[in-house]
C-alpha positions as a printed Julia matrix, in Angstrom:
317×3 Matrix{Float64}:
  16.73  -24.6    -5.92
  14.77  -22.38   -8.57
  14.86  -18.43   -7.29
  11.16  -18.22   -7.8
  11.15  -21.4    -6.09
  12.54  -20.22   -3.24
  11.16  -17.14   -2.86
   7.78  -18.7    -3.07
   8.42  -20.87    0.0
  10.16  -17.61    1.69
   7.19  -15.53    1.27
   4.72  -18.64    2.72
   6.96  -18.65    5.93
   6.53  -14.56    5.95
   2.75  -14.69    6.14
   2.49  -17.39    8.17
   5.17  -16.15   11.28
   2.84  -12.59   10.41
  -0.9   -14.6    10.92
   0.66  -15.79   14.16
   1.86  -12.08   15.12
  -1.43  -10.54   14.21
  -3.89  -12.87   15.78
  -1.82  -12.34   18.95
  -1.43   -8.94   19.11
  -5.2    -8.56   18.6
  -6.15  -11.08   21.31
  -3.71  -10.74   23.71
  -5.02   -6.26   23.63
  -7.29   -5.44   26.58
 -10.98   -5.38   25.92
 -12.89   -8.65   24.36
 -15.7    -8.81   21.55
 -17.72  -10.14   24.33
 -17.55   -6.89   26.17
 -18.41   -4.43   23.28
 -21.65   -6.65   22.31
 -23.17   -7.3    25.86
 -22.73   -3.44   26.24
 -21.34   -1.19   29.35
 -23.95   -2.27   31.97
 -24.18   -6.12   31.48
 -22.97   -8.9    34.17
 -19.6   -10.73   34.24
 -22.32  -13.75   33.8
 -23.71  -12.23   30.44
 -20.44  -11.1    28.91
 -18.88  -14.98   29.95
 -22.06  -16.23   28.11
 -21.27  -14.21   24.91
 -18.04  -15.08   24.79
 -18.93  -19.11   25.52
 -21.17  -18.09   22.11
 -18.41  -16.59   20.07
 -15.76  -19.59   21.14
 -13.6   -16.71   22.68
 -13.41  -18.72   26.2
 -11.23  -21.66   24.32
  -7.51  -21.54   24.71
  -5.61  -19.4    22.34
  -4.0   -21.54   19.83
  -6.79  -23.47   19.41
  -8.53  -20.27   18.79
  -5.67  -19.98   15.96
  -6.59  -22.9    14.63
  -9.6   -22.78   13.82
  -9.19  -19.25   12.64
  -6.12  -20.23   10.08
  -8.22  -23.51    9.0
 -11.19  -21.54    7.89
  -9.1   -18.78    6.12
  -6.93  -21.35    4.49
 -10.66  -23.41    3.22
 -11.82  -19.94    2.25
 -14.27  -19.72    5.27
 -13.52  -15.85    6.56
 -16.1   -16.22    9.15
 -18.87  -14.07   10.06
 -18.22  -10.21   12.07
 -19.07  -10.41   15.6
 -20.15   -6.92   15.68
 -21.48   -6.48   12.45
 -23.53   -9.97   12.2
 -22.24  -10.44    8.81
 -20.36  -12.56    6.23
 -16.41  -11.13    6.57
 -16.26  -12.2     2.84
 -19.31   -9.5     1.92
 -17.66   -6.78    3.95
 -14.83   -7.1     2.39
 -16.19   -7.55   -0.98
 -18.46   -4.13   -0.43
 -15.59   -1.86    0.64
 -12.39   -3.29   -1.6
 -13.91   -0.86   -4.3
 -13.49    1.88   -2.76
  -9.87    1.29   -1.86
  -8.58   -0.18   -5.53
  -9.53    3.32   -6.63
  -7.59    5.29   -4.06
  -4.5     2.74   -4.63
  -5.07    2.92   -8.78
  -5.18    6.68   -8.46
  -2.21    6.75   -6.0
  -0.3     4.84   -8.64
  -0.74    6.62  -11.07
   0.01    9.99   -9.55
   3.44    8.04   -7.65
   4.17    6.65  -11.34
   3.92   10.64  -12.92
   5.31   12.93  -10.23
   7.89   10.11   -9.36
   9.52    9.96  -13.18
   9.01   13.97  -13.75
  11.04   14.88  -10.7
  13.56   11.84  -12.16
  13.73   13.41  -15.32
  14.39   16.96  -14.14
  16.52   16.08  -11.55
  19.03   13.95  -14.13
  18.91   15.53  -17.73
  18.43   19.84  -16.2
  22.11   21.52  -17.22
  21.06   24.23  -14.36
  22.13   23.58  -10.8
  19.15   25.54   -9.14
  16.32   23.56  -11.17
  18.33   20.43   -9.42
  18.53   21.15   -6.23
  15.27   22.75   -6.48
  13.93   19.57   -7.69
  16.08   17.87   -4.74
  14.47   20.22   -2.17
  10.92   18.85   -3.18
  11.4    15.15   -3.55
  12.95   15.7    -0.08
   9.75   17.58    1.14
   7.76   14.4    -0.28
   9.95   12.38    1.01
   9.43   13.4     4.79
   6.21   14.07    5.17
   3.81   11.21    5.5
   0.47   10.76    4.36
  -1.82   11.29    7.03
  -0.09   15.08    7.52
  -0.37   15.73    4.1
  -4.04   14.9     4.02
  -4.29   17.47    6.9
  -2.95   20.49    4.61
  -4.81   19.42    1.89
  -7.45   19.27    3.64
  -7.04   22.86    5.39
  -5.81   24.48    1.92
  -7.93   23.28   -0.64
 -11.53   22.33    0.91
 -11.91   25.05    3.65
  -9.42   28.0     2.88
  -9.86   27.71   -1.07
 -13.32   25.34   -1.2
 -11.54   23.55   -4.49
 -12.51   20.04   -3.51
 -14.75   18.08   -1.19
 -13.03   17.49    2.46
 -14.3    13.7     2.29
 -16.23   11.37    0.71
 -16.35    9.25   -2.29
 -18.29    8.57   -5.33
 -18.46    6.09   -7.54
 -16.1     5.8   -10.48
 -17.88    4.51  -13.18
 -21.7     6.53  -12.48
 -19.79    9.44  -12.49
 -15.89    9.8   -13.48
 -15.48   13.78  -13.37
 -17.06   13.85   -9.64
 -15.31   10.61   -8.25
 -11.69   12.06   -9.33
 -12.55   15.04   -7.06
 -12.74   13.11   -3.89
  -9.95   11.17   -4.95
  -7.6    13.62   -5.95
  -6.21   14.54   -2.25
  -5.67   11.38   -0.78
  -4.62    9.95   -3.8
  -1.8    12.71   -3.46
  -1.56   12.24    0.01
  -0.73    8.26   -0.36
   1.75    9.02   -2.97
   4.18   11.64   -2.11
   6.47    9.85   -0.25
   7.29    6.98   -2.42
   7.11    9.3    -5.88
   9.98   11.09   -3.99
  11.92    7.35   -3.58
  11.33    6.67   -6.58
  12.56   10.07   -8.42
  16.05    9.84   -6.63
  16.67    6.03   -7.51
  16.1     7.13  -11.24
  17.8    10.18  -10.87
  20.67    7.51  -10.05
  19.96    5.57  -12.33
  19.5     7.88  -15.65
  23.36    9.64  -14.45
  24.73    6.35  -14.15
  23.24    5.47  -17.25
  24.32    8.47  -18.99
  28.12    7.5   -18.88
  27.68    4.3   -20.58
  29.17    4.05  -24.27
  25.76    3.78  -26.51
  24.82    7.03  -25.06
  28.04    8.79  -25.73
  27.72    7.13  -29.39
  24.31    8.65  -29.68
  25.47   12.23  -28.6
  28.31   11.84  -30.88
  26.35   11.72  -34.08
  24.56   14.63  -32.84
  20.65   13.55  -31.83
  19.08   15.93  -29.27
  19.36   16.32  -25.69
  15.54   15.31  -25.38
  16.21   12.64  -27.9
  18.86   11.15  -26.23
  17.03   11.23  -22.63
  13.93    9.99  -23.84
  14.68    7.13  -26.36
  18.52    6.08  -24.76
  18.68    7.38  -20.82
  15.34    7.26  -19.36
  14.04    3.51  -20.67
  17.44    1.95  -19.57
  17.29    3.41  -15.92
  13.54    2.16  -15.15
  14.73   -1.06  -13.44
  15.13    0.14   -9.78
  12.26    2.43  -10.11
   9.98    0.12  -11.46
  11.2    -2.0    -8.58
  10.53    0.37   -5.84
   6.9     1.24   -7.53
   6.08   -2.19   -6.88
   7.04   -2.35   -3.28
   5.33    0.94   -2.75
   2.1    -0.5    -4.44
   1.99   -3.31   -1.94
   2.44   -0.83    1.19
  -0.65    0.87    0.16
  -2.96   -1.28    1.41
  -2.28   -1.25    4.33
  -1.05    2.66    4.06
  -4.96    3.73    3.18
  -5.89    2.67    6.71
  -5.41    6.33    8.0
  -5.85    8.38    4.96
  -9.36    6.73    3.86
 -10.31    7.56    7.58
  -8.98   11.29    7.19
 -11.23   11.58    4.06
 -14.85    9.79    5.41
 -13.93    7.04    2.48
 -15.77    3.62    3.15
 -12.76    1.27    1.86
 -11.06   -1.33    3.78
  -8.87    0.99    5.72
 -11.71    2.3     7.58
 -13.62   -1.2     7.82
 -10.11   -2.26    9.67
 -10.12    0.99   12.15
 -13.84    0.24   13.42
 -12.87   -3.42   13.54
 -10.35   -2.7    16.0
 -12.2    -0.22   18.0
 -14.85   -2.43   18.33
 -12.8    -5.6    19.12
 -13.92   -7.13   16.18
 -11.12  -10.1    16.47
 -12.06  -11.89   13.09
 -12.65   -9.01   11.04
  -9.65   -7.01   12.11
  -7.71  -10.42   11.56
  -8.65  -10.86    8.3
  -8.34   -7.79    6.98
  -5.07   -7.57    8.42
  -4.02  -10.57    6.92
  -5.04   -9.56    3.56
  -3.05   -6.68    3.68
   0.0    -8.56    4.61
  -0.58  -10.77    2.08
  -1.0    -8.7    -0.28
   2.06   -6.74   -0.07
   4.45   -9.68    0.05
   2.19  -10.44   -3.08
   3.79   -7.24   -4.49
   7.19   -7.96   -2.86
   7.04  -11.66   -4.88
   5.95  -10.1    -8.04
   8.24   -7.44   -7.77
  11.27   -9.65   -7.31
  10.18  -11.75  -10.05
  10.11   -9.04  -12.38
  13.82   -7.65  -11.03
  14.98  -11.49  -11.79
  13.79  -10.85  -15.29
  15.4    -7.73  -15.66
  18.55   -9.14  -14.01
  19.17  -12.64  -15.34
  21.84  -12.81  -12.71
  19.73  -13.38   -9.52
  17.97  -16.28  -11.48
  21.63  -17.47  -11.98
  22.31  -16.92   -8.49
  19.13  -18.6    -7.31
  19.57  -22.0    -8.91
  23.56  -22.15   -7.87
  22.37  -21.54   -3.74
């Protein structure tokens, strides 16, 4: 069977065993949609009548079913909280979170190849293991405490940026890239780190083949020789791991977007949740698991072209 083939089919299983997990986590939690909209003083009879409304009283895999019909015929359904389309919700806030994750990216991309570089090609121990000391920092701290020093450094001890917020991109470029700029960091530390030590690898391992050695031999630069020879042969794994990282992001902005007031989808989930908002919430969550095996898929497929030998090893299984 083809490897794209079969990772196609792979990833299809994935999201459907994860549509399963996430509508029953959500229903099977305490507190009902019913509850929330007939409000803290209303009668058993009133919240069983909402919930008669809203189809919630049915048994739960035909709940499923109908849920995994209409996402599957492109019929999201309608918010029971909010009293409108899922689709337009969704439609309204994605903006707001393809900027954080394009900004993210790019910072990941930048910090994540700089610390690679440094870390590989530096002839002085202490600039390495400096450089080891912060991808390791990066490494272990995660977003959401990140945003919280950020936060406390540079909008209320040094009043550089905005605490939280947003504004639109293209109305306004200079002014949007100011609320963007700490959780954009924020998001991105961790997996530039990941991605500076696999090309670290990478660009030593690299370094030892013969066409470098060649190259040194007839006497190009240092710089030369890492920039045109070293660093665009060791981009493989990194490239890979930027990919996996860009599909954890969605889901990822959930807590930094709510850190930083930002009306994206990771907020829209949070008040879903809170407010037992069963379709929303599984939608949303469903889009971000689909989206990052998206990523995965793509990813892989771009590894197989890098690395004819998983195609190979694909259509031999």
């Amino acid at each position: 069977m083809p490897y794209l083939v079969r990772r196609l089919i792979g990833a299809i299983a994935l999201l459907f065993v994860a549509s399963i997990v996430i509508f029953a986590l959500l229903h099977l939690a305490p507190g009902s949609p019913a509850t929330v909209l007939a409000g803290q003083d209303a009668s058993p009879a009133q919240v069983a009548a909402i919930a008669h409304a809203l189809h919630l009283d049915q048994a739960l895999p035909l709940q499923y079913w109908h849920w995994l019909t209409g996402v599957l015929g492109g019929h999201l359904g309608e918010s029971y909280v909010l009293k409108r389309p899922i689709g337009t919700l969704i439609a309204q806030r994605l903006g707001s979170t393809l900027q954080l994750m394009i900004a993210a990216t790019i910072v990941m991309s930048v910090l994540g190849v700089a610390l690679g570089v440094a870390s590989a090609s530096s002839r002085h121990r202490l600039v390495r293991e400096a450089v080891d000391a912060v991808s390791t920092v990066f490494l272990s701290a995660p977003p959401f405490v990140s945003a919280v020093i950020f936060v406390f450094v540079f909008a209320i001890t040094w009043k550089l940026l905005p605490a939280g917020g947003q504004a639109n991109f293209l109305s306004d470029p200079s002014f949007s890239i100011q609320y963007l700029a700490m959780p954009a960091v924020a998001v991105a530390l961790p997996g530039s780190a990941v991605i500076a030590r696999l090309l670290a690898t990478e660009m030593r391992r690299t370094s030892e083949q013969e066409f470098v050695r060649t190259a040194v031999a007839k006497g190009a630069r240092r710089s030369r020789v890492v920039l045109r020879h070293v660093l665009p042969n060791s981009l493989g794994p990194a490239a890979v791991e930027l990919g996996i990282r860009v599909g954890e992001m969605f889901a990822g902005a959930v807590v930094v977007e709510s850190l930083f007031a930002r009306s994206g989808i990771g907020s829209l989930l949070v008040t879903a949740v809170q407010d037992r908002d069963y379709l929303l919430a599984d939608d949303l969550l469903l889009l971000s698991v689909a989206f990052a095996i998206g990523m995965q898929l793509l990813t892989e497929l771009g590894m197989s072209r890098l690395d004819r030998r998983l195609t190979l090893e694909g259509s031999l299984s």
